[in-house]
VEXMI-645421 format. One record per atom (N, C-alpha, C): residue in three letters; atom name; x, y, z. Coordinates in nm, 2 decimals, always signed. Example, Ala and Ser with C-alpha at 12.3 -4.5 7.8 and 13.67 -1.06 7.14 Angstrom:
REM residues 2
(r 'ala'; 'N'; (+1.32; -0.57; +0.78)),
(r 'ala'; 'CA'; (+1.23; -0.45; +0.78)),
(r 'ala'; 'C'; (+1.32; -0.33; +0.78)),
(r 'ser'; 'N'; (+1.28; -0.22; +0.71)),
(r 'ser'; 'CA'; (+1.37; -0.11; +0.71)),
(r 'ser'; 'C'; (+1.29; +0.00; +0.79)),
//
This chain:
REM residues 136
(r 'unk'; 'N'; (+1.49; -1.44; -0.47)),
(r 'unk'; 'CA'; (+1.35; -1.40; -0.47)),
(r 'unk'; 'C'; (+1.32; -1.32; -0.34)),
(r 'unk'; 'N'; (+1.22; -1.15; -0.36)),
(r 'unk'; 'CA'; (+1.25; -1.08; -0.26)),
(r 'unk'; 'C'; (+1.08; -1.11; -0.23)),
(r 'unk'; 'N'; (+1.03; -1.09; -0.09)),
(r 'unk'; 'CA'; (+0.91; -1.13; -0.05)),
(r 'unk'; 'C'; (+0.78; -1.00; -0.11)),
(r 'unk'; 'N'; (+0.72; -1.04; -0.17)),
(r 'unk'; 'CA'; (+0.58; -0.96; -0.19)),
(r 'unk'; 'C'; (+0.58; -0.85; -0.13)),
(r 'unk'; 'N'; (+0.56; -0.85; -0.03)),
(r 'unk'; 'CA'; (+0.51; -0.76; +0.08)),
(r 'unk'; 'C'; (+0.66; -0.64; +0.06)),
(r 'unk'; 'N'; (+0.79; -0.65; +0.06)),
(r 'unk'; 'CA'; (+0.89; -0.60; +0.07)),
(r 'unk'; 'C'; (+0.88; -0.48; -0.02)),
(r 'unk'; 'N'; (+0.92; -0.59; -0.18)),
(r 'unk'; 'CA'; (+0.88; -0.52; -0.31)),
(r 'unk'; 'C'; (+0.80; -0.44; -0.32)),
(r 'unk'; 'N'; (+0.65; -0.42; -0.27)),
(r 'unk'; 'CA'; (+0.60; -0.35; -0.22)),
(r 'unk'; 'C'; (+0.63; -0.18; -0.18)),
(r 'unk'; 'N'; (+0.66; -0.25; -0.06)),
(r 'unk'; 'CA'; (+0.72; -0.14; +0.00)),
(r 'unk'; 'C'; (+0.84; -0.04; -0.01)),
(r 'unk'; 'N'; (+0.92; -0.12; -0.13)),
(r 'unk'; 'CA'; (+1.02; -0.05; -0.15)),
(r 'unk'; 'C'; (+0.97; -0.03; -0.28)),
(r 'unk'; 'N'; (+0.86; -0.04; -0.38)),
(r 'unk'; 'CA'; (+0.76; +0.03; -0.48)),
(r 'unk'; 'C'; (+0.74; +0.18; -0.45)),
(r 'unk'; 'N'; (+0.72; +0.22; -0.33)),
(r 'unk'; 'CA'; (+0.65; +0.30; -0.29)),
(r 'unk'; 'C'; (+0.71; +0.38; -0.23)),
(r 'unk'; 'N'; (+0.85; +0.31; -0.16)),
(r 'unk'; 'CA'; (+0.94; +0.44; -0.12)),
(r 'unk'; 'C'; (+1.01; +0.46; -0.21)),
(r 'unk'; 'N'; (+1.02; +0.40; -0.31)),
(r 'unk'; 'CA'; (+1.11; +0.46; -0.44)),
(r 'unk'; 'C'; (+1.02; +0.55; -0.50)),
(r 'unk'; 'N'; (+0.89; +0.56; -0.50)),
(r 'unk'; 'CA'; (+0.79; +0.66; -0.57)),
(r 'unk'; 'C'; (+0.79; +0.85; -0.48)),
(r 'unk'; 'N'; (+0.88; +0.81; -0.41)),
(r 'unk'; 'CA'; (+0.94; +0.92; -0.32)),
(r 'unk'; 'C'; (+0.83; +0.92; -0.18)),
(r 'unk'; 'N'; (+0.76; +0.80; -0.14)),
(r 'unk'; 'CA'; (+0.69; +0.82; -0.03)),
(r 'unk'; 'C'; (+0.76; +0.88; +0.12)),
(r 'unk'; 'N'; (+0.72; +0.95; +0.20)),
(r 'unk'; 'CA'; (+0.80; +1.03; +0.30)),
(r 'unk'; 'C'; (+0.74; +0.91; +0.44)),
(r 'unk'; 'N'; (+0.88; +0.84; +0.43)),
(r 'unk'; 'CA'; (+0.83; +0.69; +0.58)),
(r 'unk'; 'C'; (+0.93; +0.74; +0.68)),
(r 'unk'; 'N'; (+0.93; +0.89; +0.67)),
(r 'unk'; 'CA'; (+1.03; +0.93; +0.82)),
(r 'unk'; 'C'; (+0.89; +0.87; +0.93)),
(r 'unk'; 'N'; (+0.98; +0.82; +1.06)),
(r 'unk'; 'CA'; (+0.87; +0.80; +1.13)),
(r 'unk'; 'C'; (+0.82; +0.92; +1.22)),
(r 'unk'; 'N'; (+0.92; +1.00; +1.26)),
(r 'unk'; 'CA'; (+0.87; +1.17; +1.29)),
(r 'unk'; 'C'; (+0.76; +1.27; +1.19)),
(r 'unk'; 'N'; (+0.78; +1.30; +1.09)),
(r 'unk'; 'CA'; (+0.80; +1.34; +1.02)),
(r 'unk'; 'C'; (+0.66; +1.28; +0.90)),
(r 'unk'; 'N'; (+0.71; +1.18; +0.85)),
(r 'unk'; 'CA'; (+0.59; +1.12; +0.78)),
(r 'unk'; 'C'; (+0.47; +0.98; +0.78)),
(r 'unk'; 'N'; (+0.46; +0.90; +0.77)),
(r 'unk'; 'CA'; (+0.41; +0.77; +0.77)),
(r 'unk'; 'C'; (+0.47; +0.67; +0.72)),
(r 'unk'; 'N'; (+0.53; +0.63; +0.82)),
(r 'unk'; 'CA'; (+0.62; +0.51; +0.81)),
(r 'unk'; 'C'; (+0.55; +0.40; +0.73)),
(r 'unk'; 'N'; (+0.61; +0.29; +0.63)),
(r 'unk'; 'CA'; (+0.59; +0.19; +0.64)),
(r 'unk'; 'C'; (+0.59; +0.03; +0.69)),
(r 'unk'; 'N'; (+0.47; -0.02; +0.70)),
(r 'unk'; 'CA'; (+0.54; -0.18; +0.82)),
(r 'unk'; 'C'; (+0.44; -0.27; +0.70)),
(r 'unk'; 'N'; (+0.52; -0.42; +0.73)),
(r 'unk'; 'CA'; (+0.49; -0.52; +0.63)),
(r 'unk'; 'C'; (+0.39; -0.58; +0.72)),
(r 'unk'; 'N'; (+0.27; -0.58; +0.71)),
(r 'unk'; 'CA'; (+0.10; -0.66; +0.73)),
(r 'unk'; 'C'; (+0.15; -0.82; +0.75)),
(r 'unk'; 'N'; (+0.00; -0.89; +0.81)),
(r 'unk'; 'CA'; (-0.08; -0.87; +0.81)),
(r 'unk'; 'C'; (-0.11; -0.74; +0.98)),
(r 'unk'; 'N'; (+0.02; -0.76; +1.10)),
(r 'unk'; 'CA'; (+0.02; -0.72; +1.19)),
(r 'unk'; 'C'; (+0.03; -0.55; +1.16)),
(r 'unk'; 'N'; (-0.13; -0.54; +1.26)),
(r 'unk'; 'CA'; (-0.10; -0.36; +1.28)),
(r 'unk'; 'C'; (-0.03; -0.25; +1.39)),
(r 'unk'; 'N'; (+0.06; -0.28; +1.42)),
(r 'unk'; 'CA'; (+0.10; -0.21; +1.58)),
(r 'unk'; 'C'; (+0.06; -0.13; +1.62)),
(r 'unk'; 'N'; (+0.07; -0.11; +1.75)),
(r 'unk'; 'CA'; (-0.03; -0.04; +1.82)),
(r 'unk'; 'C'; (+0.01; +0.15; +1.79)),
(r 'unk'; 'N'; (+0.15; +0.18; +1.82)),
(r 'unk'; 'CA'; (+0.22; +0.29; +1.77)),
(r 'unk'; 'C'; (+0.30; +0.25; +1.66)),
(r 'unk'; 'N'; (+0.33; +0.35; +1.57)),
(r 'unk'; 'CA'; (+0.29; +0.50; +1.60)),
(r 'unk'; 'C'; (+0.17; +0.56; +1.55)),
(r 'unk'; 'N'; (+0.12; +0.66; +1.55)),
(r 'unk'; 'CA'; (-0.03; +0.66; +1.53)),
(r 'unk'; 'C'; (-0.01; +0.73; +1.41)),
(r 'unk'; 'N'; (+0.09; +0.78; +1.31)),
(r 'unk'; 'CA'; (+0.06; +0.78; +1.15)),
(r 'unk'; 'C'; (+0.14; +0.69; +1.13)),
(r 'unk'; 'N'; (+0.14; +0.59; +1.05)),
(r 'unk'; 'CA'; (+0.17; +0.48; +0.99)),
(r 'unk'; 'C'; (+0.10; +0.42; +0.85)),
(r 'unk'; 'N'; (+0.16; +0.33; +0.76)),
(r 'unk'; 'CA'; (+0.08; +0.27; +0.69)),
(r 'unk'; 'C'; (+0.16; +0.14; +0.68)),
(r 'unk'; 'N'; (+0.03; +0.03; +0.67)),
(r 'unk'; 'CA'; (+0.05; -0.10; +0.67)),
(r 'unk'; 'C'; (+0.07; -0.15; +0.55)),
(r 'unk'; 'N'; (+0.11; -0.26; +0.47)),
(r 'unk'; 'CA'; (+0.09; -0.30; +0.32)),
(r 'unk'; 'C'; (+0.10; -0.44; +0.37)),
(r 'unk'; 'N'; (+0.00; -0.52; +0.32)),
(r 'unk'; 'CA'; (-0.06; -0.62; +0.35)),
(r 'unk'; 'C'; (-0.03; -0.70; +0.21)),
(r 'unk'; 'N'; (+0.03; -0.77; +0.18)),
(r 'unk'; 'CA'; (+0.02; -0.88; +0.03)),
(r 'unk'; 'C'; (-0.14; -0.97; +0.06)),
(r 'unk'; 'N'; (-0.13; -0.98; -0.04)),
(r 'unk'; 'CA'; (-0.23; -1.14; -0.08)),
(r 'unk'; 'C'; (-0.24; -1.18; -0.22)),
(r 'unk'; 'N'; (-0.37; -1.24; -0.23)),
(r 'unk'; 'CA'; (-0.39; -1.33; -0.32)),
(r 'unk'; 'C'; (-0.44; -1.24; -0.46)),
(r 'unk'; 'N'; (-0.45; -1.31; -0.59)),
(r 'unk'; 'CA'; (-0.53; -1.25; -0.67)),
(r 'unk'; 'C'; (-0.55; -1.34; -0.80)),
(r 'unk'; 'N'; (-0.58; -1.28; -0.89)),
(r 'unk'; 'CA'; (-0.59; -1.37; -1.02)),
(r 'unk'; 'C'; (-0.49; -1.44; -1.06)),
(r 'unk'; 'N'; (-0.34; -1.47; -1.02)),
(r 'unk'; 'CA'; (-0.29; -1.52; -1.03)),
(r 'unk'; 'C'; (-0.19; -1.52; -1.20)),
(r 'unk'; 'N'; (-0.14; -1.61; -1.29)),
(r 'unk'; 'CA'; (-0.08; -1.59; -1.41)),
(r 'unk'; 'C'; (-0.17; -1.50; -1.51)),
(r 'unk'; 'N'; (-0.16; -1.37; -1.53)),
(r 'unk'; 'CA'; (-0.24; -1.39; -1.65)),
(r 'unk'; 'C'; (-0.22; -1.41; -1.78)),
(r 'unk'; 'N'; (-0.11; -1.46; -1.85)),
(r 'unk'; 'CA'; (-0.07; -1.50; -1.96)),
(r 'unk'; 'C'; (-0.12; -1.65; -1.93)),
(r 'unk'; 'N'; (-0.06; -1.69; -2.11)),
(r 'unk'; 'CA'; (-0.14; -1.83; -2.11)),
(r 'unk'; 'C'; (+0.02; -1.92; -2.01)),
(r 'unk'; 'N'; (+0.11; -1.85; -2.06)),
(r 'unk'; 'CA'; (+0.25; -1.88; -2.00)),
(r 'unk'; 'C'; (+0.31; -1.78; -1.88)),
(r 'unk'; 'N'; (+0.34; -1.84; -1.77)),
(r 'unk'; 'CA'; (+0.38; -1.80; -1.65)),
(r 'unk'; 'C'; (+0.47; -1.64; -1.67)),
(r 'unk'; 'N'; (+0.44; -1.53; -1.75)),
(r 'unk'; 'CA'; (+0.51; -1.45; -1.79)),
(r 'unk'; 'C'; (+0.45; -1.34; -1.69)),
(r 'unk'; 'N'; (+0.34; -1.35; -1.65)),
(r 'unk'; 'CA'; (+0.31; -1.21; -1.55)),
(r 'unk'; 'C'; (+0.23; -1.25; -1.43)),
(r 'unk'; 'N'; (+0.24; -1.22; -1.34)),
(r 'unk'; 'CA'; (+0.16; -1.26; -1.21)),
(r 'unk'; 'C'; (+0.04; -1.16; -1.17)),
(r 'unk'; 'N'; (-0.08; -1.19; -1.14)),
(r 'unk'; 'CA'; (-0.14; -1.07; -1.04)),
(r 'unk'; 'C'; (-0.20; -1.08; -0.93)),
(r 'unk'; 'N'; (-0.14; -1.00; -0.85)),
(r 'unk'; 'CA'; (-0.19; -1.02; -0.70)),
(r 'unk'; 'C'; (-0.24; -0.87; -0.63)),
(r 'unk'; 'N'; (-0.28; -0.92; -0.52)),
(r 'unk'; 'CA'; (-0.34; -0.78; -0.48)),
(r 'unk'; 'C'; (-0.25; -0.75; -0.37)),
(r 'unk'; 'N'; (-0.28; -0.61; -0.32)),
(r 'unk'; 'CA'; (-0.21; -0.56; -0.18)),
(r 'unk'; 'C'; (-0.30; -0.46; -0.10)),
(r 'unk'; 'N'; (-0.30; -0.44; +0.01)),
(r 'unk'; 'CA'; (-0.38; -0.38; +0.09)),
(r 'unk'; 'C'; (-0.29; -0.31; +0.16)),
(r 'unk'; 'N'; (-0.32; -0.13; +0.09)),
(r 'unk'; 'CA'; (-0.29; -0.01; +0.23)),
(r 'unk'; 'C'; (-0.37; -0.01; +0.32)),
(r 'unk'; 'N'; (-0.31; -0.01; +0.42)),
(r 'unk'; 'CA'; (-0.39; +0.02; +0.54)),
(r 'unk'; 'C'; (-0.35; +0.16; +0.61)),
(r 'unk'; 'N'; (-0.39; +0.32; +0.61)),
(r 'unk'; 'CA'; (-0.31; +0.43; +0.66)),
(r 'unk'; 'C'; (-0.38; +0.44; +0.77)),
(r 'unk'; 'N'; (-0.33; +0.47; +0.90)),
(r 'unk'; 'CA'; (-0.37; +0.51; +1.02)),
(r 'unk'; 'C'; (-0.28; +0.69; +1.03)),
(r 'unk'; 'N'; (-0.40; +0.74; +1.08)),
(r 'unk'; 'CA'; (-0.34; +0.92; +1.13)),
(r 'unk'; 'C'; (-0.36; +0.93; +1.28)),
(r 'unk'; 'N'; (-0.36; +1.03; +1.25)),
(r 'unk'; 'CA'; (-0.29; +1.08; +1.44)),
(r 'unk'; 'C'; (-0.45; +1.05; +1.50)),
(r 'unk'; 'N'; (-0.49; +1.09; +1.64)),
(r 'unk'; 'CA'; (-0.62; +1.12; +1.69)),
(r 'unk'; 'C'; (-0.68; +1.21; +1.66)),
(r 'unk'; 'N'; (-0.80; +1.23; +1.67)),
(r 'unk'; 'CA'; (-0.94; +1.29; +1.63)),
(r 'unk'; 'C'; (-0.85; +1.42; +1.53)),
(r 'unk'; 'N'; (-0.82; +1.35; +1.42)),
(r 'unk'; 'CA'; (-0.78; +1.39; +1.25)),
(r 'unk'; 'C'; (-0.80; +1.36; +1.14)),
(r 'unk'; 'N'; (-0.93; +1.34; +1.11)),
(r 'unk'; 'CA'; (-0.97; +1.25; +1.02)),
(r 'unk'; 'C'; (-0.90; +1.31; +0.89)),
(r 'unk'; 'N'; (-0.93; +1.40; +0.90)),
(r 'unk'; 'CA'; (-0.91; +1.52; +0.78)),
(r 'unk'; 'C'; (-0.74; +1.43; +0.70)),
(r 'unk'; 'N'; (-0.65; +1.47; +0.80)),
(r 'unk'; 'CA'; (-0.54; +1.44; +0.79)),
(r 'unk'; 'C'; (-0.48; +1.29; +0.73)),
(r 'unk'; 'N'; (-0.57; +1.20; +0.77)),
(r 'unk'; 'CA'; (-0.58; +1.00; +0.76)),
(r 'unk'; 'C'; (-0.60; +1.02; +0.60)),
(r 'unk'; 'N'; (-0.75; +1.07; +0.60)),
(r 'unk'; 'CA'; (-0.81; +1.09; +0.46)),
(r 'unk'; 'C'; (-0.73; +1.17; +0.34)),
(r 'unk'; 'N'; (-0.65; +1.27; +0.38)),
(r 'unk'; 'CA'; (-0.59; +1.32; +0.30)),
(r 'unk'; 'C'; (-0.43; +1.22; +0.27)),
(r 'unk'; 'N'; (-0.40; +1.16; +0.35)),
(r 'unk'; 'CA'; (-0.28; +1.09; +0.32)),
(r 'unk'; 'C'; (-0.35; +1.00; +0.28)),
(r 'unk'; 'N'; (-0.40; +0.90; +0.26)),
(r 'unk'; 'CA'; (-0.44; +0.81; +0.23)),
(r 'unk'; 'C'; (-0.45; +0.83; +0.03)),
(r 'unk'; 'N'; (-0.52; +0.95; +0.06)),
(r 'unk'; 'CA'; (-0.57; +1.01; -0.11)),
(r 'unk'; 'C'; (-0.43; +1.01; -0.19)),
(r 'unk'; 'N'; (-0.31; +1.06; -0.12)),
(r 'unk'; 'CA'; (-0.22; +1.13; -0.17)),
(r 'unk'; 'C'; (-0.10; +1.00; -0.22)),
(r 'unk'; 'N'; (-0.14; +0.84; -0.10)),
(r 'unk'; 'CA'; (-0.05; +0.74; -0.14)),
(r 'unk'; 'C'; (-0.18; +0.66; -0.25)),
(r 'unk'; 'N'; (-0.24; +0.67; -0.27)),
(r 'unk'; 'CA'; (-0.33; +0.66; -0.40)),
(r 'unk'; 'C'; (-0.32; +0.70; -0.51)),
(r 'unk'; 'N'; (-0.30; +0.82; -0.50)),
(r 'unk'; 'CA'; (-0.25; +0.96; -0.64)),
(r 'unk'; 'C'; (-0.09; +0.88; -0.65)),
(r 'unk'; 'N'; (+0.01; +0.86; -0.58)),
(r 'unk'; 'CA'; (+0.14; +0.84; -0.57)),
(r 'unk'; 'C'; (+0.13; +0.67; -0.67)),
(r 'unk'; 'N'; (+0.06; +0.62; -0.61)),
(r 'unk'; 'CA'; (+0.09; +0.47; -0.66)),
(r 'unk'; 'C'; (-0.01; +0.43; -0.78)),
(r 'unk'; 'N'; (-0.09; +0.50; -0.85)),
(r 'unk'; 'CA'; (-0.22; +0.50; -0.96)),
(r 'unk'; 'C'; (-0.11; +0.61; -1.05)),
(r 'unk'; 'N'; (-0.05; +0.71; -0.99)),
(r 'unk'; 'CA'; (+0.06; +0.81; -1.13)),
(r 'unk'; 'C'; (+0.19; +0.72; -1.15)),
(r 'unk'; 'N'; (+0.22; +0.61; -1.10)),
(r 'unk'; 'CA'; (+0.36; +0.56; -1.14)),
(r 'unk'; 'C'; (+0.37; +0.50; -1.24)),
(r 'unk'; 'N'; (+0.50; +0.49; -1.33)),
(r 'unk'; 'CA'; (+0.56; +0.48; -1.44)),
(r 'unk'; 'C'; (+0.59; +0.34; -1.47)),
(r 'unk'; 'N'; (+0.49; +0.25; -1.55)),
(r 'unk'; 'CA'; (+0.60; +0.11; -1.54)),
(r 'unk'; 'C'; (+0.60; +0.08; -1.71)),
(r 'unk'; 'N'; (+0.73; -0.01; -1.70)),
(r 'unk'; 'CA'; (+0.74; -0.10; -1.59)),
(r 'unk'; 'C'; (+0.85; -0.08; -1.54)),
(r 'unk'; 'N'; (+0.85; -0.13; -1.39)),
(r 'unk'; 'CA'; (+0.96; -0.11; -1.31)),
(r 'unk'; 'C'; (+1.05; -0.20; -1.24)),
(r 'unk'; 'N'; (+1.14; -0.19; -1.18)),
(r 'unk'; 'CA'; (+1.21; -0.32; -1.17)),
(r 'unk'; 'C'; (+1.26; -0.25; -1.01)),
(r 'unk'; 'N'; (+1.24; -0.35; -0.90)),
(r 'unk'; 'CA'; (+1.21; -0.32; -0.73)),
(r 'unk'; 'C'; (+1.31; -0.46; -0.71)),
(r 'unk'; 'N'; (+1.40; -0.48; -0.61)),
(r 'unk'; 'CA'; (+1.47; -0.52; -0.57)),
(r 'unk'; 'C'; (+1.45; -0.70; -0.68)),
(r 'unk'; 'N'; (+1.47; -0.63; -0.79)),
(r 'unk'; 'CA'; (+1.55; -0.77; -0.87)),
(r 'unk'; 'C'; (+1.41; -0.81; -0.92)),
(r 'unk'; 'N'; (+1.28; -0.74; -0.87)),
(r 'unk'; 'CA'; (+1.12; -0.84; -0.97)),
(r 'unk'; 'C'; (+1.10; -0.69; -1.02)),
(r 'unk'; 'N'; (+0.99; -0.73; -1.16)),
(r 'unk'; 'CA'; (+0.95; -0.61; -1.25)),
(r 'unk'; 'C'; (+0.83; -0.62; -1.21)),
(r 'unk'; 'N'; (+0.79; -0.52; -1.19)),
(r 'unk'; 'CA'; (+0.68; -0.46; -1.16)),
(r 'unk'; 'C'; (+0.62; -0.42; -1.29)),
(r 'unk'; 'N'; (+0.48; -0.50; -1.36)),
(r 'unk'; 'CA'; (+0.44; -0.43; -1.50)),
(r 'unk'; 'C'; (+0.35; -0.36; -1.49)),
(r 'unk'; 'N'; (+0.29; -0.36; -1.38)),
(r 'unk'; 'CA'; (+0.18; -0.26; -1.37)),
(r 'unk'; 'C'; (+0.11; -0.24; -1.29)),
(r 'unk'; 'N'; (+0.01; -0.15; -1.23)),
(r 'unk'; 'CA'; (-0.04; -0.18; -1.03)),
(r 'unk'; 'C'; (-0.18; -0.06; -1.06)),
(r 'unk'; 'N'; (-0.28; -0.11; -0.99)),
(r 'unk'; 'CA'; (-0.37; -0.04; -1.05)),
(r 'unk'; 'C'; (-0.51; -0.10; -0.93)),
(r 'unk'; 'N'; (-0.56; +0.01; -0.87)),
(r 'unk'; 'CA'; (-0.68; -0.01; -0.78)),
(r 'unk'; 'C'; (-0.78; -0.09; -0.80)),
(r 'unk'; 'N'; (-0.81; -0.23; -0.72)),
(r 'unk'; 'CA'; (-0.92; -0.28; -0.73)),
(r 'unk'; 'C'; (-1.01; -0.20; -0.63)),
(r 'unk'; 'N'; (-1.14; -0.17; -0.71)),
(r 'unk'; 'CA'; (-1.26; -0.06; -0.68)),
(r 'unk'; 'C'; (-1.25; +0.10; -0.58)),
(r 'unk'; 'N'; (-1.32; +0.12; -0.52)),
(r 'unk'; 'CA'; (-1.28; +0.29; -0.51)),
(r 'unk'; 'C'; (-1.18; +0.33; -0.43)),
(r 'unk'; 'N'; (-1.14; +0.44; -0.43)),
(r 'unk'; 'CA'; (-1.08; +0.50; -0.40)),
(r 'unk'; 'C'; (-1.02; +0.51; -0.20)),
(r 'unk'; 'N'; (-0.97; +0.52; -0.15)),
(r 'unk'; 'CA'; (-0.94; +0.51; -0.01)),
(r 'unk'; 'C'; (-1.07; +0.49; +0.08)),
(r 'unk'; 'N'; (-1.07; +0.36; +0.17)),
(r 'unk'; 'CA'; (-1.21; +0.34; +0.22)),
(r 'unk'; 'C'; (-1.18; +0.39; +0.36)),
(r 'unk'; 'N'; (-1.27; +0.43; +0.47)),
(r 'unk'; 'CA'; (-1.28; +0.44; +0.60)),
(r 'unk'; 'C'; (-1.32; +0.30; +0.71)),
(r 'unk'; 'N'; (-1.20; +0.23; +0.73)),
(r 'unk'; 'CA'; (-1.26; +0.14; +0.89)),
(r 'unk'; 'C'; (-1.34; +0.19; +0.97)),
(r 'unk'; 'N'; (-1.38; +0.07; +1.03)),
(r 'unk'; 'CA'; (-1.48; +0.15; +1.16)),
(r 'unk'; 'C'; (-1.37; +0.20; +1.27)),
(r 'unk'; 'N'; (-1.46; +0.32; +1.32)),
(r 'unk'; 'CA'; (-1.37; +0.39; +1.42)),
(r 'unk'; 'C'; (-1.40; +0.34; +1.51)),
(r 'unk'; 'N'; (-1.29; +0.37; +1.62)),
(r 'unk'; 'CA'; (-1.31; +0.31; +1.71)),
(r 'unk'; 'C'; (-1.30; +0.37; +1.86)),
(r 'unk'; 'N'; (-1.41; +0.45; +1.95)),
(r 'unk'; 'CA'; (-1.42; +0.58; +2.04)),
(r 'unk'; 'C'; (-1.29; +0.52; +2.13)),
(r 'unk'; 'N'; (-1.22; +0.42; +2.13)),
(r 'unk'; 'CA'; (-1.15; +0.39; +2.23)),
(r 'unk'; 'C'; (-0.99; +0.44; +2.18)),
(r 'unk'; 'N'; (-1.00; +0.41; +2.09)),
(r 'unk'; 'CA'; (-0.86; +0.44; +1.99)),
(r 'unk'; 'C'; (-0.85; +0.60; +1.94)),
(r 'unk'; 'N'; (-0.97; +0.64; +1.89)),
(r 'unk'; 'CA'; (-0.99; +0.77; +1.83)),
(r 'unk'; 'C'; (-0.91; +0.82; +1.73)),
(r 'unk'; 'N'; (-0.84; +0.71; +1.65)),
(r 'unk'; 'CA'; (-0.79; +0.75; +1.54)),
(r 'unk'; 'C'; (-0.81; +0.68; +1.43)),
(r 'unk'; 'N'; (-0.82; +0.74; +1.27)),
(r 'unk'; 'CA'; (-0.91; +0.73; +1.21)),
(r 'unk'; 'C'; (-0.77; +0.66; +1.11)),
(r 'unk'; 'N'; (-0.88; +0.53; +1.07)),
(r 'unk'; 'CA'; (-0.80; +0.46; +0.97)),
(r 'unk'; 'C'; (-0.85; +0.42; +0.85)),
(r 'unk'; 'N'; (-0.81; +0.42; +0.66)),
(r 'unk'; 'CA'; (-0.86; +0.40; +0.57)),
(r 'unk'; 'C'; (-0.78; +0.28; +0.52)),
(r 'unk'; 'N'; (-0.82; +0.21; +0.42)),
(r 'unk'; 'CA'; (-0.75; +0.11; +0.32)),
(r 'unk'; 'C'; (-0.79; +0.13; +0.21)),
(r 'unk'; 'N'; (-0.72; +0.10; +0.15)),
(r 'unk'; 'CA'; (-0.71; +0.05; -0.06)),
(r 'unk'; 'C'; (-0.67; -0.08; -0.07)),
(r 'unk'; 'N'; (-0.71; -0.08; -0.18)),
(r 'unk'; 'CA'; (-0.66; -0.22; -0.22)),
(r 'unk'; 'C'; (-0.62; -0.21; -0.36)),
(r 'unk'; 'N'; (-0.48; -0.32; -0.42)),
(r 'unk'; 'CA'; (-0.46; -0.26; -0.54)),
(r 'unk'; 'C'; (-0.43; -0.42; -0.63)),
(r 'unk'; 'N'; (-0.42; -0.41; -0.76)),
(r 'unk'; 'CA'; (-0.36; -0.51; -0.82)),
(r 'unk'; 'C'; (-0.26; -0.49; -0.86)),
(r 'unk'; 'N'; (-0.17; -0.56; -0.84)),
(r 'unk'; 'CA'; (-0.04; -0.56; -0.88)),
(r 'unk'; 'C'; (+0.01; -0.68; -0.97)),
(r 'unk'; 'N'; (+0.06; -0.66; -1.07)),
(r 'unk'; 'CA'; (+0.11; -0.74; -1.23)),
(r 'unk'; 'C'; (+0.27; -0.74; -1.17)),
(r 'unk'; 'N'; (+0.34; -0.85; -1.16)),
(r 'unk'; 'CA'; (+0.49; -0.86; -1.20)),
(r 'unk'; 'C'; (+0.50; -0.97; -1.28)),
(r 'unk'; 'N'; (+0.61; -0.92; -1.35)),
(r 'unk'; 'CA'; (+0.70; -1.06; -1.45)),
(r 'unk'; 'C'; (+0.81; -1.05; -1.47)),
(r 'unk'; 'N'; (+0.85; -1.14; -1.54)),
(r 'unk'; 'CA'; (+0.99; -1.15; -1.58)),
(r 'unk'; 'C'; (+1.06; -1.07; -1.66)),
//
């Protein structure tokens, strides 16, 4: 059994996400946000509806992006944020991520949200939130 959060993450870099840490927005497993590097994205597991069959055949739980961008770039936060949204709402299932199937993954309510900023930090961070279906 591979941990939630992992599967996840390797959902998403198999969807060809770019987690160079130079280069693109790295991935890190939640709930901890570190302080660098200043584009990053977080993926946070939790809870959700739980089985939805009458028999233990598919699970649903939620996950939380969290993208942070560089300083005073909002433009740039917001645009990646849109773009791992478009990436993970166009994928193909079902899929199978380090040994769990993945049957389906799909945004609970809108689209990439804005955190409060913060004049001290000055860089601008959004989340989503998604449902995610695995079974056997």
């Amino acid at each position: 059994m591979t941990a939630q959060t992992k599967v996840i993450i390797d959902f998403i870099t198999g969807l060809g996400w770019d987690d160079r840490q130079e280069l693109g927005y790295p991935l890190f497993p939640g709930p901890y946000v570190p302080d660098e590097p200043d584009r990053c994205v977080v993926v946070t597991g939790g809870s959700g509806p739980g089985y939805l069959t009458e028999e233990p055949a598919t699970d649903g739980s939620n996950f939380q992006a969290r993208i942070r961008g560089p300083q005073e770039s909002p433009f740039e936060a917001e645009e990646v944020a849109q773009l791992l949204d478009a990436l993970i709402l166009g994928a193909r299932f079902p899929v199978q991520v380090d040994g769990t199937w993945i049957v389906h993954c799909s945004r609970i309510g809108s689209g990439p949200t804005p955190l409060p900023w913060n004049p001290a930090d000055r860089r601008t961070e959004l989340t989503s939130n998604y449902l995610i279906v695995t079974g056997v």
